[in-house]
C-alpha positions in Angstrom: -78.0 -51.8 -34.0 -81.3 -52.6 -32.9 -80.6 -56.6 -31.9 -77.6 -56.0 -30.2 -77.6 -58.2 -27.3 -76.6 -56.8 -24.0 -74.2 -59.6 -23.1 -72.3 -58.8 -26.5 -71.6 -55.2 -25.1 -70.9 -56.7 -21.8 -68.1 -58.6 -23.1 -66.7 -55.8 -25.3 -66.6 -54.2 -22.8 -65.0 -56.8 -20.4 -62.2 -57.5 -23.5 -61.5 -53.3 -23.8 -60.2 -53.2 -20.6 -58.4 -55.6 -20.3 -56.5 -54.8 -24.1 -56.3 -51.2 -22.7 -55.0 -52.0 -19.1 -51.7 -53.7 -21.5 -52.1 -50.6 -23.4 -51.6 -48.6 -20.7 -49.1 -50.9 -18.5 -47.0 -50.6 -21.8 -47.4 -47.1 -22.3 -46.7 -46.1 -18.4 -43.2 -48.2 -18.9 -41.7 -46.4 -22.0 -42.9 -43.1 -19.9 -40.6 -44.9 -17.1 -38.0 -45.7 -19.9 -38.0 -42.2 -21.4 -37.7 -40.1 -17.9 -34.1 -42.5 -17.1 -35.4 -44.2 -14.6 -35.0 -48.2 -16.1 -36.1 -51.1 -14.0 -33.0 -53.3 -15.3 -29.6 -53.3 -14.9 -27.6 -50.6 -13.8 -25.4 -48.8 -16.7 -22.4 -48.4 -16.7 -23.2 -44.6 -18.4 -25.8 -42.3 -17.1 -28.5 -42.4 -19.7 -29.5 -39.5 -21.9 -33.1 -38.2 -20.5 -35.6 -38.2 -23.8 -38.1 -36.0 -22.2 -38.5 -33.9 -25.6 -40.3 -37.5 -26.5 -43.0 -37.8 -23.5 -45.5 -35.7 -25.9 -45.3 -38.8 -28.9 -47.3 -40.5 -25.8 -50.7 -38.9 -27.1 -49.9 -40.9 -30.1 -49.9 -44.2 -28.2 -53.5 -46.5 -28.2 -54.0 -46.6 -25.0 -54.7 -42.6 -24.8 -57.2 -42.7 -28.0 -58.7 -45.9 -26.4 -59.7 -44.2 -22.7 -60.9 -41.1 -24.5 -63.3 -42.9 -26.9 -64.5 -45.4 -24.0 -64.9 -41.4 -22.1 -66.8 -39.9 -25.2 -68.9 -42.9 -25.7 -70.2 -42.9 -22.0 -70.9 -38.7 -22.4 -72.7 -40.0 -25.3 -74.8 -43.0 -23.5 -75.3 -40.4 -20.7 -77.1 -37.3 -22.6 -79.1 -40.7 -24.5 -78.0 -39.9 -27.9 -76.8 -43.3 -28.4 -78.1 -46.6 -27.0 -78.5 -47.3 -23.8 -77.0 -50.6 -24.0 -73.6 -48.8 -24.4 -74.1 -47.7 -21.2 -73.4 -51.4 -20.0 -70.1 -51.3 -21.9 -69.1 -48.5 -20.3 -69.7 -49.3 -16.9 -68.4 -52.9 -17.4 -65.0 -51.4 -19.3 -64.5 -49.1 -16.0 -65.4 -51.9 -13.1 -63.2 -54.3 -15.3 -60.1 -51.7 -15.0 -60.8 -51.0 -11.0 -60.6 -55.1 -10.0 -58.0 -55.3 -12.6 -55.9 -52.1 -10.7 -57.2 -53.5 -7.1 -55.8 -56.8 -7.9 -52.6 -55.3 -9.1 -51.7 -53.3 -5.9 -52.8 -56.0 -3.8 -50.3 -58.4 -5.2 -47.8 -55.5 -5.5 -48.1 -54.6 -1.7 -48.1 -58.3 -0.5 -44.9 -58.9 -2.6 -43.6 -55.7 -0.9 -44.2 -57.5 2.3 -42.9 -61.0 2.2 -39.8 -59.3 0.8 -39.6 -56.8 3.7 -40.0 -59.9 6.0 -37.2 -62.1 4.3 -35.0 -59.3 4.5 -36.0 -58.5 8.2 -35.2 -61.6 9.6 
């Protein structure tokens, strides 16, 4: 792919991670679901833990997603592809860090204007 421009990896790159931060999101709450520990209402039953299915997670797009983006940077890194896919790397793993950053920021404010509601 000798004309491919960078600013067309950049922007694969930029739309990977954000598909694979749902991927993941998704994938961390079925893990959530699966262990018995629901966000939602309480039941009236203690539910059945389904740990036997935690190993059907490998199957799930988000892990054959991160280890592709983590083979193709090997690759860009020993040079035996294109160093342009170096830029879709980089930009796929800075893309998921602000994404993350953002999320705990809002997370941990949230925590905090509850804390004071309930405080005072």
């Amino acid at each position: 792919m000798p004309n491919l421009s960078t600013l067309a990896v950049v922007f694969g790159g930029l739309f990977a991670a954000v598909a694979w931060n749902q991927l993941f999101i998704r994938a961390f709450r079925l893990l959530w679901t699966l262990l018995g520990k629901s966000t939602g209402e309480p039941h009236k039953f203690t539910p059945k833990r389904r740990t036997w299915a935690i190993p059907l997670l490998l199957l799930h797009p988000a892990s054959w997603i991160l280890l592709g983006v983590l083979y193709l940077g090997y690759l860009a890194y020993v040079g035996r592809v294109a160093a342009v896919w170096g830029w879709f790397v980089g930009v796929f793993f800075l893309t998921s860090l602000t994404m993350w950053t953002v999320v705990i920021v809002t997370v941990y404010r949230l925590r905090r204007k509850r804390s004071r509601v309930a405080g005072a």
